[in-house]
C-alpha positions in Angstrom: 202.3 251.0 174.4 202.5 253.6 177.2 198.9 254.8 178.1 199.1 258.4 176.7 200.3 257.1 173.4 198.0 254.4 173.4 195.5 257.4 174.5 195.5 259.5 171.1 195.3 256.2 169.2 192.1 255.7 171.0 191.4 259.6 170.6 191.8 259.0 166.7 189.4 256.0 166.5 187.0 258.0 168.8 187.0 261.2 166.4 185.4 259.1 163.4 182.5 257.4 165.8 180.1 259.3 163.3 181.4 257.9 160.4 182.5 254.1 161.7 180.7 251.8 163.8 181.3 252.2 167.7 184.5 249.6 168.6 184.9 248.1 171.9 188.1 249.6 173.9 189.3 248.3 177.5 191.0 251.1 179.6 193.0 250.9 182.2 192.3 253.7 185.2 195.6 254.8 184.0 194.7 255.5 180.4 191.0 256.7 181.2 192.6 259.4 183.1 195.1 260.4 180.3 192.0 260.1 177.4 190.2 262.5 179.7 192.6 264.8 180.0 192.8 264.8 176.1 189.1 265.7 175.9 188.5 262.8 173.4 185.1 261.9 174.4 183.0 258.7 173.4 179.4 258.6 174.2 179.1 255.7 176.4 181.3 254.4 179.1 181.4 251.6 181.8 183.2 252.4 184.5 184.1 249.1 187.0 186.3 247.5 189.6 187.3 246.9 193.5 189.1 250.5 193.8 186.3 253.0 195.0 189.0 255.7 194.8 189.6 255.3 191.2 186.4 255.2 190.4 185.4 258.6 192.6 188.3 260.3 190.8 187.2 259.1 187.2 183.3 260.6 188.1 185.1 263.8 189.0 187.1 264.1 186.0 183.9 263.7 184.1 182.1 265.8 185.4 185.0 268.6 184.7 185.9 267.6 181.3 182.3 266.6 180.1 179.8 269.4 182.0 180.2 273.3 182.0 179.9 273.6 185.8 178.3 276.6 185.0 175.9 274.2 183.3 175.0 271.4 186.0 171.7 272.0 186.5 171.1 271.7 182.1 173.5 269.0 181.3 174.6 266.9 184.1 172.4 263.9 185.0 173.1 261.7 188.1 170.8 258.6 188.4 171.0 255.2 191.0 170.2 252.4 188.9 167.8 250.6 191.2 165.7 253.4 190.7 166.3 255.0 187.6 163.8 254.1 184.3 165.4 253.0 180.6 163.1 254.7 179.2 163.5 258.1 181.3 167.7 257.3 180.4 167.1 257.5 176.7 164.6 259.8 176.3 167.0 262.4 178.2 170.1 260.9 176.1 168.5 261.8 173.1 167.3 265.2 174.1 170.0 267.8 173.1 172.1 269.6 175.6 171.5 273.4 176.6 174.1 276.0 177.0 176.8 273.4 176.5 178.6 270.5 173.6 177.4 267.7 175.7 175.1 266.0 178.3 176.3 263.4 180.9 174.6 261.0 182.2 175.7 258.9 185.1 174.4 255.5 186.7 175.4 254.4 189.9 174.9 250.6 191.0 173.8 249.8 186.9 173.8 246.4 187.7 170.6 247.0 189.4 168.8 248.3 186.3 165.9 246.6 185.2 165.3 246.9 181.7 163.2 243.8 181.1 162.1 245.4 177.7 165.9 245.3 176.4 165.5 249.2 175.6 169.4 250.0 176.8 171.1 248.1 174.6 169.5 248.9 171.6 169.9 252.8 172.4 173.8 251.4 173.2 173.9 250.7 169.4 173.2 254.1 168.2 174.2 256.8 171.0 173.2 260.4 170.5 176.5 262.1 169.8 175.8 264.9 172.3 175.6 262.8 175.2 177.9 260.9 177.1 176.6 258.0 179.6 178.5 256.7 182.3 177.8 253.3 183.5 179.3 252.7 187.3 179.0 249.5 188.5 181.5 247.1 191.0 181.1 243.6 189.2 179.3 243.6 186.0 177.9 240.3 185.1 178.9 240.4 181.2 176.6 237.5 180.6 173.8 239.8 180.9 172.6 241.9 177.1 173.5 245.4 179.5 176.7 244.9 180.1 178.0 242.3 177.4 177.0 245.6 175.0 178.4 247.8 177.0 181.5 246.2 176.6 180.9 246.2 172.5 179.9 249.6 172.2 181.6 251.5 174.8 184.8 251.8 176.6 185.1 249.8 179.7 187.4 251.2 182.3 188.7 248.8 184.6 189.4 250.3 188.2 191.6 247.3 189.5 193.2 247.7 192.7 196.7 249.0 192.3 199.1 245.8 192.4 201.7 245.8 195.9 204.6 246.5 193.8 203.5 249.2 192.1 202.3 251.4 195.6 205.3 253.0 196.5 205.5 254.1 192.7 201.9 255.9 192.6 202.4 257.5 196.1 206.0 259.1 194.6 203.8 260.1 191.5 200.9 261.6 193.3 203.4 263.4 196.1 205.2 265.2 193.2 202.2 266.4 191.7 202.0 268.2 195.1 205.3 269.0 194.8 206.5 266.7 197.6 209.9 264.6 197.7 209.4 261.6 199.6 212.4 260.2 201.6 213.0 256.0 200.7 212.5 255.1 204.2 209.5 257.5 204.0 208.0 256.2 201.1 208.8 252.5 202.3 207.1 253.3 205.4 204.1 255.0 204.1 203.4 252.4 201.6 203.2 249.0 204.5 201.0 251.6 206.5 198.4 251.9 203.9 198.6 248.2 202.7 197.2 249.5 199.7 194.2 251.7 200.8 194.6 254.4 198.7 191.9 256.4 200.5 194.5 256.3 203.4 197.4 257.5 201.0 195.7 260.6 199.8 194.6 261.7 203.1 198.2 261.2 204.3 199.5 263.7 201.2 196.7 266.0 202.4 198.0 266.1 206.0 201.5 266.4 204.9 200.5 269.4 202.7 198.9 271.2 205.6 201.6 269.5 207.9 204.7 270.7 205.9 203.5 274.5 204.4 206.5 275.5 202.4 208.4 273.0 203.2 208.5 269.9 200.2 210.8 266.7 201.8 208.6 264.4 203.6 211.1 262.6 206.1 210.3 259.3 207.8 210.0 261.4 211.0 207.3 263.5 209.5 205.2 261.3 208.2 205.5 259.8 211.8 204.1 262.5 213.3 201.6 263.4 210.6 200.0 259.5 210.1 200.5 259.4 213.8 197.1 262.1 213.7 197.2 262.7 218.0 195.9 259.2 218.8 196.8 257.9 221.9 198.6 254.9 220.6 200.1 255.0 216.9 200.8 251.9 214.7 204.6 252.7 214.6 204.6 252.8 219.0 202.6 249.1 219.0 205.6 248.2 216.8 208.4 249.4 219.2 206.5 247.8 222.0 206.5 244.4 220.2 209.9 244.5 219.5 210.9 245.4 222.6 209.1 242.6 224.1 206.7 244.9 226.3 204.0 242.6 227.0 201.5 244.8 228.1 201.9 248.0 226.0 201.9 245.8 223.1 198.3 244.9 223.9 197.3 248.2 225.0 198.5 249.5 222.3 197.3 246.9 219.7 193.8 247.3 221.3 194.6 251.8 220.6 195.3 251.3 217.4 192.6 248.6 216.3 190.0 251.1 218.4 190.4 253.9 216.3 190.5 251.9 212.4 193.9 250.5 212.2 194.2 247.7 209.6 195.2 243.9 210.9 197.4 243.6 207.4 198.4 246.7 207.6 199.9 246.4 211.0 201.1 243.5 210.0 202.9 244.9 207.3 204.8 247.3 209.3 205.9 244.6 211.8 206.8 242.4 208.8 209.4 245.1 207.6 210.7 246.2 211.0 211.6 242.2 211.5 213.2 242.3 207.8 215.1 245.4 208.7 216.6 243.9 212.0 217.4 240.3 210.2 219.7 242.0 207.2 221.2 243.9 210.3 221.8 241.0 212.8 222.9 239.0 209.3 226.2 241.5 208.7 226.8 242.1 212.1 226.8 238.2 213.1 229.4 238.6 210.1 231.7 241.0 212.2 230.9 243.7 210.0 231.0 247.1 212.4 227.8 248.6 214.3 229.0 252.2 212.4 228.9 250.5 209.2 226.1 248.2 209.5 223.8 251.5 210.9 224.8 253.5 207.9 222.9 250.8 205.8 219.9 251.2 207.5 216.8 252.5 205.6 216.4 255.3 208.4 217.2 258.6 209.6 220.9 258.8 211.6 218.5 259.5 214.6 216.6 256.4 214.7 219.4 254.2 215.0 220.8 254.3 218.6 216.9 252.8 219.4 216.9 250.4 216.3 220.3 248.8 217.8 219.0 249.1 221.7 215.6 247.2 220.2 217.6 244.7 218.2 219.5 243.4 221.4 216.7 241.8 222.3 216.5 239.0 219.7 219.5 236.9 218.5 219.6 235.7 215.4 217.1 232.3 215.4 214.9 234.1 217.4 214.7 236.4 214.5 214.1 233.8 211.7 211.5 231.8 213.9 209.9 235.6 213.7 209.3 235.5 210.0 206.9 231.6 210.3 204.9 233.2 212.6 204.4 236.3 210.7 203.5 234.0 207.7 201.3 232.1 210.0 199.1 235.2 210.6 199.1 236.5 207.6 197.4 233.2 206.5 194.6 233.4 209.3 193.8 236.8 208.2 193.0 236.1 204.7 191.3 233.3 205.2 191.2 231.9 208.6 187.9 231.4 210.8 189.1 233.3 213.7 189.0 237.2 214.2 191.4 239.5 213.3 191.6 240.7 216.7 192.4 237.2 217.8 194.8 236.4 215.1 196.7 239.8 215.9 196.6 239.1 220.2 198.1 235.7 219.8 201.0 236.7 217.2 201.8 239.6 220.3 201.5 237.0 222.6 204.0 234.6 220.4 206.5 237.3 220.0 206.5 239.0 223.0 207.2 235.8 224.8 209.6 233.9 222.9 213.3 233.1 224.0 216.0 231.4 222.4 214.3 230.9 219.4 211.1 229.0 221.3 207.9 229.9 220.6 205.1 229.4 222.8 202.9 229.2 219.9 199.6 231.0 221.1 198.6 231.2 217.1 198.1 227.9 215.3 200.8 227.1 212.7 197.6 225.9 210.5 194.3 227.2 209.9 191.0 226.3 211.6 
């Protein structure tokens, strides 16, 4: 069922809460957002999962659609669990809101409450109906009576990270809430850059807001210059340098970009699809398929492709598909090898930067140590 459907199901069960026992729902982010919007409020909630941008977004949106803001000081309750007292939770809970239809009460870091007394979840079985309770935590440990309740007697919301595939799909989304069009190469390009830090994607629609004014199609030349942010070294440079074989620059710039918060898999990422670009290139063209043709295909502005070709003359076909083991290689000692990103990311320059005819000095171990 699509969430906003699945949404005023949930907003039907919620309106009889007085008159049938509290059910357990899971959310997705997704569906919390839509419920939200709907204004179909529960009285507790547990709010968890590895996205902190999610979860910063779902905290705002209650605090809009819960709390007059005119309000704040009377019904909206913020509270850091290691700190925090059952007792002063449900006293306040069952106090009755002023000037507005409901209190909220929000927990950071719940699982450090300590409620050795148990007091929680029995107020989790009988919630005052004015007062909404938002439990934030990043792992909850459902064996414990807190959360396993929770769980029971609320709706848990689970802030996931957003799967690869589905990336490029939110960052059309949230640019056409903005009202921006993204180009496909744009939206490819934007999407390896952020390797899925969607901290990193807003800021880039923010900076392509004030970057763009009146002007709504987000090029891959734009969002060049706007991710590029004045740094002395961008992401998308180190990548021309490594293609282009340019030893030093390639450090330089690797050392730039790493300097000033550049992601390893991120970078990686980019080079990864540069590398897939030029081997479905050299592919047709090792086929006798014309340059003209072949440079139409590309996922790039007309521009770009005079320097893609002049780059792509300096790797022949096996030289290319030795390109993509490496790649693989580093990948692998990034997730979950013992030496340092740094490292990992020095050696894979030095590796491509000094292969020929397909022979790879092999600077980065094939296996991990």
């Amino acid at each position: 069922m699509a969430p906003f459907f699945r949404c005023i199901e949930i907003g039907k069960d919620l309106e009889s809460r007085h008159r049938t026992p509290i059910v357990s729902v899971e959310m997705t982010y997704q569906e919390a957002v839509a419920a939200l919007h709907l204004r179909k409020l529960h009285p507790v909630y547990l709010i968890y999962g590895e996205e902190p941008y999610f979860i910063r977004h779902l905290i705002d949106l209650f605090r809009k659609q819960v709390s007059d803001p005119a309000a704040y000081d009377f019904s909206y309750n913020p509270f850091q669990g290691e700190t925090v007292r059952p007792a002063t939770l449900i006293n306040l809970a069952r106090t009755e809101p002023v000037k507005t239809g409901h209190r909220l009460i929000l927990i950071h870091d719940a699982d450090r409450i300590k409620d050795d007394k148990g007091l929680l979840p029995v107020y989790l079985e009988k919630p005052h109906p004015h007062t909404v309770m938002v439990f934030v935590t990043g792992k909850p440990d459902f064996r414990k009576k807190l959360f396993s309740t929770l769980q029971k007697r609320g709706i848990s919301i689970d802030c996931a990270p957003l799967p690869k595939k589905e990336v490029s799909a939110w960052i059309q989304k949230e640019g056409e809430k903005e009202g921006l069009h993204f180009s496909e190469e744009a939206l490819s390009c934007l999407s390896e850059l952020a390797g899925g830090d969607i901290f990193f994607i807003r800021r880039a629609i923010d900076k392509l807001l004030l970057y763009l004014g009146e002007e709504k199609e987000v090029t891959l030349n734009r969002l060049h210059q706007v991710t590029s942010g004045g740094k002395s070294y961008t992401a998308f440079e180190w990548v021309d340098a490594v293609v282009e074989k340019r030893l030093p620059d390639a450090l330089s710039g690797l050392l730039s970009v790493l300097s000033e918060g550049g992601a390893p898999l991120a970078l990686l990422g980019l080079l990864s699809r540069q590398f897939r670009i030029m081997a479905v290139a050299q592919e047709e063209m090792d086929l006798g398929i014309d340059i003209a043709l072949v440079g139409r295909k590309l996922p790039m502005p007309p521009p770009y492709r005079a320097a893609f070709f002049k780059r792509l003359s300096h790797w022949k076909s096996d030289e290319i598909q030795t390109v993509f083991g490496q790649l693989g290689s580093a990948d692998s000692h990034l997730k979950g090898g013992r030496l340092s990103a740094g490292l990992v990311m020095e050696l894979l320059v030095l590796d491509l930067c000094r292969q020929k005819e397909g022979k790879c000095p092999n600077y980065l171990p094939d296996k991990l140590t």
